[in-house]
N, C-alpha and C positions, 0 to 999 in steps of 0.2 A: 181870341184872346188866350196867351199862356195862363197856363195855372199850375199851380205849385201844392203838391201832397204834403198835406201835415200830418203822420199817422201815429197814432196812438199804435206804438209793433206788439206784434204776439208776444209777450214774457213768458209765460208758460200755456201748453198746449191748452190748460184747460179753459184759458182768456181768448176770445176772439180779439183779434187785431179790427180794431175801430178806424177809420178810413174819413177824413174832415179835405172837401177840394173848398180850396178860399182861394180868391184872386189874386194876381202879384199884387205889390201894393203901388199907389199911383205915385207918378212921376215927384221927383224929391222936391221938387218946387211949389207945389202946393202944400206940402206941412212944412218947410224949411224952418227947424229951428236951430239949428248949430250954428256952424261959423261960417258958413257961406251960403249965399243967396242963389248961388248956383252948382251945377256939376262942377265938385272939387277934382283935382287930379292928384291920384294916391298911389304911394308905392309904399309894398308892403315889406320888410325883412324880416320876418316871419312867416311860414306854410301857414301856423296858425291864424293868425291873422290875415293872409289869405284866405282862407276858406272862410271866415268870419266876416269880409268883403262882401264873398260871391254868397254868402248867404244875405245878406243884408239888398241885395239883389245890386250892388256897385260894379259888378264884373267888366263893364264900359269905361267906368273911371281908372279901372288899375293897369298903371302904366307902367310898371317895374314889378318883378317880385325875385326870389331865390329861385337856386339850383336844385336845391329840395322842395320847394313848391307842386306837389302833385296830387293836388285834389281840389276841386274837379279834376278830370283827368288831361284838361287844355289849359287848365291856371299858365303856363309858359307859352301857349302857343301867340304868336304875333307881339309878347310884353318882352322890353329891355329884361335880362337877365344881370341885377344888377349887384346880386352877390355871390361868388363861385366861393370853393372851397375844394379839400382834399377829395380825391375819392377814394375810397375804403372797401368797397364794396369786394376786391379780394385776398383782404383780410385778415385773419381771425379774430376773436372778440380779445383775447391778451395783447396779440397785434397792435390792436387799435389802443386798448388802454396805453399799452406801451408808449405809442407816437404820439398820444392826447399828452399825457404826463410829461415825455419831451420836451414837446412845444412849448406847452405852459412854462416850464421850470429854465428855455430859454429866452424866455419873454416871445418867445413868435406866437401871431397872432393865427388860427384854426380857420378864419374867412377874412375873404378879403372883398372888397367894397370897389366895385369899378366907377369911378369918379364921373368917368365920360356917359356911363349908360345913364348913372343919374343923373346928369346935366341934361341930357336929353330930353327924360322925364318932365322933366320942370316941374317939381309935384308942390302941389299946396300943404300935403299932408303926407308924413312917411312916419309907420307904424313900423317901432321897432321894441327892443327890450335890452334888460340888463341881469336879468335872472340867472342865466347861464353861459358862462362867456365858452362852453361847449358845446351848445347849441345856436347859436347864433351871431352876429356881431353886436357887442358892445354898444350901447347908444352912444355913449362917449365917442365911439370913433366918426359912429352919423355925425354929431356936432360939429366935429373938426373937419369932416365933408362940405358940410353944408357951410360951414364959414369960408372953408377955402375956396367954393364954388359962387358966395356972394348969393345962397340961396335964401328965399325969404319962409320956405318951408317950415311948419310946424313940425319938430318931431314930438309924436307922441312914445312916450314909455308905456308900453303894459308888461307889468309883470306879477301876474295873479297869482297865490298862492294854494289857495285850495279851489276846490270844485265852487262854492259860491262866489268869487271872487272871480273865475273864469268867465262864468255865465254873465256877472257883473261886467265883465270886461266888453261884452259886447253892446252895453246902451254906452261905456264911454266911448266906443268908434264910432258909432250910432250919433253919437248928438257930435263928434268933432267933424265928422262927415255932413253934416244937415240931415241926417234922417231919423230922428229922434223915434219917429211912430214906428218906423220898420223896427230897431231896437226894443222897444219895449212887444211888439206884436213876437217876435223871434222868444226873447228872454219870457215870454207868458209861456210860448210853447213847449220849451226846454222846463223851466220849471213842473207845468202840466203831465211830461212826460214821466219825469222825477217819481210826482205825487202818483200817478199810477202806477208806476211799478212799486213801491212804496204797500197801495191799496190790492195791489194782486199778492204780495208775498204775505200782507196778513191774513188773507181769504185761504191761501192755501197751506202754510208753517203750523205744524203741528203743534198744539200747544205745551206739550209736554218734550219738545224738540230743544236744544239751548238753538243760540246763532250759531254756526260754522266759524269756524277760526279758520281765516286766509291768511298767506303768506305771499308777496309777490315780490318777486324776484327781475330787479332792474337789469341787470346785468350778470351775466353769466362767468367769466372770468377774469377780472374777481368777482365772484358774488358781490351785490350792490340789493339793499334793503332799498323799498319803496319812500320815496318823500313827496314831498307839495301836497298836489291836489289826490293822491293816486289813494289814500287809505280812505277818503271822502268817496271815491268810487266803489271800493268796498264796503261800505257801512251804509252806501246810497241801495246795495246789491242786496242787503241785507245779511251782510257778515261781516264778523269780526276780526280788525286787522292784528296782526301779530308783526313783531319786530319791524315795528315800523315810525315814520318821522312825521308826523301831521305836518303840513304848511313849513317844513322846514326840509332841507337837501338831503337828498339821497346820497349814501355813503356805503362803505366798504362795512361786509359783515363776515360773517364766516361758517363755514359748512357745520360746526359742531352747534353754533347761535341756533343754526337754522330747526338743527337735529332737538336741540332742547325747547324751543318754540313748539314743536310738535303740532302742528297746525293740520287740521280736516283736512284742506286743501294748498295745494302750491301754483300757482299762476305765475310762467313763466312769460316776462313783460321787458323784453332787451330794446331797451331806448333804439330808437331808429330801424327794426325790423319789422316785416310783416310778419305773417302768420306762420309762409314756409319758414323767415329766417329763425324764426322764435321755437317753433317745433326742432328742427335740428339741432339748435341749441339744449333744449329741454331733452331730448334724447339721448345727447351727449355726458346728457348729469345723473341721469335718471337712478343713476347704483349710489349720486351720493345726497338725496332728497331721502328723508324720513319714509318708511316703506308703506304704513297704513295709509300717510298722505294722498289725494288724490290728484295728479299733476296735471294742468293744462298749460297749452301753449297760446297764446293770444294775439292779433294782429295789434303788437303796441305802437308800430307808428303812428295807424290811422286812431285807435279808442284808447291808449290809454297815457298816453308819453304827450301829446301834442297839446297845450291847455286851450283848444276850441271847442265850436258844439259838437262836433263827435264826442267828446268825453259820453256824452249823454249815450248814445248807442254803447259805449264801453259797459255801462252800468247794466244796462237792459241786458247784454251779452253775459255780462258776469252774475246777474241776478236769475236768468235762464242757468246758466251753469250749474251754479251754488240750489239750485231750487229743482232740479228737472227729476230728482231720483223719489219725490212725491207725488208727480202727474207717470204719463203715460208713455209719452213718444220720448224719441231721443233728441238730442240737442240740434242734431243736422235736418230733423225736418222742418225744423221752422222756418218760417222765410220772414223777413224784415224787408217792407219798403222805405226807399231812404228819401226824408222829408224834402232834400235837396236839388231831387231828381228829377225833372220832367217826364212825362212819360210810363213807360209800365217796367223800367228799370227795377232789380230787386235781388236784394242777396240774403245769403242762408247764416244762420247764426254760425253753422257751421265753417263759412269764409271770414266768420270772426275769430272764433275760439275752436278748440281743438282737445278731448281729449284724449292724453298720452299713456295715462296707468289709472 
C-alpha cells in the first residue's frame, strides 16, 4: 500500500522534525459527500489548484491543466494543456512589466484558453479564479468557453485572499470534488503545521527580543510591495510585515518607501521565479535595499506567490530564516521532507531561501 509522509519539518535546528506515515486515504466513494457519486473529471486553470488536486490525492481525475502547472513535477505529463500563454522567460523583469502593461491597456488578453483541449476534457469540474487577470485566465472567459462548447461543467472560482482563506480553499475543492474527508484530513495538517511553528518560535525568541520587521519584495522592477496572502506568511513566520497590503493587491512602491520602512529583513519574492531567479534579482538591487537590512532571496513561485499548500512550507522556510541567528546551524543544513512526496524524496531549506547580505 502507498503511504503518504505528513511531517511536522525541522523549523529550527533545536526542534526535531517529527515524522507521522498515515495511509492514503480510501477510495472517494466511500465517504462521497460533494457533488458527485463518483470520480469527477477535473480541469484545473490554475498550478495552484493543481497541486491542491494532486494533494487531495485526485491526480487520476485531472484531465487538463496549464502551461505553468509544475508541481508535482508530471502535473503535464499525459493531461490536455488547456491554457498556453506568453513566454517570458528571456525577459527582464522591466521587460515583462512593460508587455504585462501593454497588453492590459490594449485590452489583449496575457492567456489564452484552447477550446478544443477543453472539449476534450469533458470535465465535470474546472477550477479557476478571478483574482488576477496577470496570473491566470479570467473565470469570465471559462463561462463564455463553456457556453460556447455546450459544457455542463461546474466552474468553480477560488480566489482566497489571505493565508486562511487559501487553506480554506482546499475543503471547498474538497467537497465540489466528493472528497470532503480528504479536505478536512489535509486542512487539519496544514493548520497542525502552522501551530507548530508558531509553538517552536515561542520556545526559542528571546523575550526581551521585539519581532523582526520584514519587508518583501514582489517584484523587482518596479519594486512591487507584498499583498493577499504574503504578510499572513510573515506574521505566521513570526515577523512583522512592513509596507505592506494585507488581503488586498500588490502594488508599485518605491526604493526611498522601502529605505524609510527600515525593515530587519528584506525577502526578495518576484511573482513567478524560483530561488536562482529571485537571487539574481535581489543581487541586482542589493546597493539599493537599506544596508543594516538582512536580504534573502526565496523560491516564490513554489512558497510564496502561489495560494496553495505550499504557502505552508513558505512559512516554515521564512520562520527558519527570520529565527536561525538564535540556534546553532545555519539555514542550509536543515532538510525538510515534503508531505506530498512518496518516498525518501527531500529538500534543504536551503533550496528554498537564500541568504544574500
Amino acid at each position: 500500500m502507498k503511504r503518504k509522509v505528513d511531517t511536522v519539518r525541522q523549523l529550527l535546528p533545536s526542534a526535531w522534525a517529527h515524522v507521522t506515515i498515515v495511509p492514503d486515504p480510501p477510495d472517494t466513494s466511500s465517504y462521497c459527500t460533494g457533488s458527485y457519486s463518483e470520480s469527477v473529471r477535473i480541469v484545473s486553470l490554475l498550478p495552484s489548484t493543481t497541486e491542491i488536486v494532486f494533494d487531495l490525492g485526485l491526480g487520476d481525475d485531472l484531465l487538463g491543466v496549464t502551461f505553468e502547472c509544475n508541481f508535482p513535477s508530471h502535473a503535464r505529463v499525459g493531461r490536455e494543456i488547456v491554457v498556453g500563454g506568453m513566454d517570458t522567460k528571456h525577459l527582464l523583469p522591466e521587460e515583462i512589466d512593460a508587455l504585462v502593461r501593454e497588453r492590459l491597456a490594449a485590452g489583449d488578453e496575457l492567456y489564452t484558453l484552447d477550446d478544443e483541449a477543453l472539449a476534450r476534457c469533458n470535465p465535470d469540474l474546472i477550477l479557476s479564479q478571478d483574482l488576477c487577470r496577470v496570473c491566470a485566465v479570467p473565470s469570465g472567459n471559462v463561462d463564455e468557453a463553456v457556453a460556447r462548447l455546450g459544457c455542463s461543467a461546474q466552474v468553480l472560482q477560488i480566489d482566497p485572499q489571505t493565508l486562511d482563506e487559501v487553506i480554506e480553499s482546499v475543503l471547498t475543492i474538497a467537497d465540489a470534488a466528493g472528497v470532503s474527508e480528504r479536505g478536512r484530513e489535509l486542512v487539519a495538517s496544514l493548520r497542525s503545521r502552522l501551530d507548530q511553528v508558531a509553538a517552536q518560535i515561542a520556545q526559542v525568541a528571546p523575550s526581551d527580543r521585539p519581532q523582526p520587521t520584514v519587508f518583501v519584495l514582489e517584484w523587482a522592477d518596479p519594486p512591487f510591495l507584498a499583498g493577499h496572502w504574503v504578510p499572513d506568511l510573515v506574521r505566521a513566520a513570526g515577523g512583522v510585515p512592513v509596507l505592506a497590503r494585507p488581503g488586498q493587491k500588490s502594488v508599485p512602491t518605491t526604493w526611498d518607501d522601502i529605505a524609510a520602512a527600515d525593515p530587519d529583513h528584506i525577502v526578495v519574492a518576484p511573482c513567478g521565479y524560483d530561488l536562482e531567479g529571485a537571487a539574481d534579482q535581489a543581487l541586482g538591487i542589493l546597493d539599493r535595499l537599506p544596508s543594516r537590512a538582512a536580504v534573502w532571496a526565496i523560491d516564490a513561485d513554489a512558497v510564496v506567490v502561489r495560494p496553495g499548500p505550499r504557502l505552508v512550507d513558505g512559512v516554515e522556510a521564512l520562520a527558519h530564516a527570520l529565527w536561525s541567528d538564535v540556534s546553532d546551524a545555519d539555514v542550509t543544513d536543515s532538510h525538510v521532507t515534503d508531505p506530498r512526496v512518496t518516498g525518501s524524496e527531500t529538500a534543504l531549506f536551503g533550496s528554498l531561501i537564500r541568504r544574500l547580505r
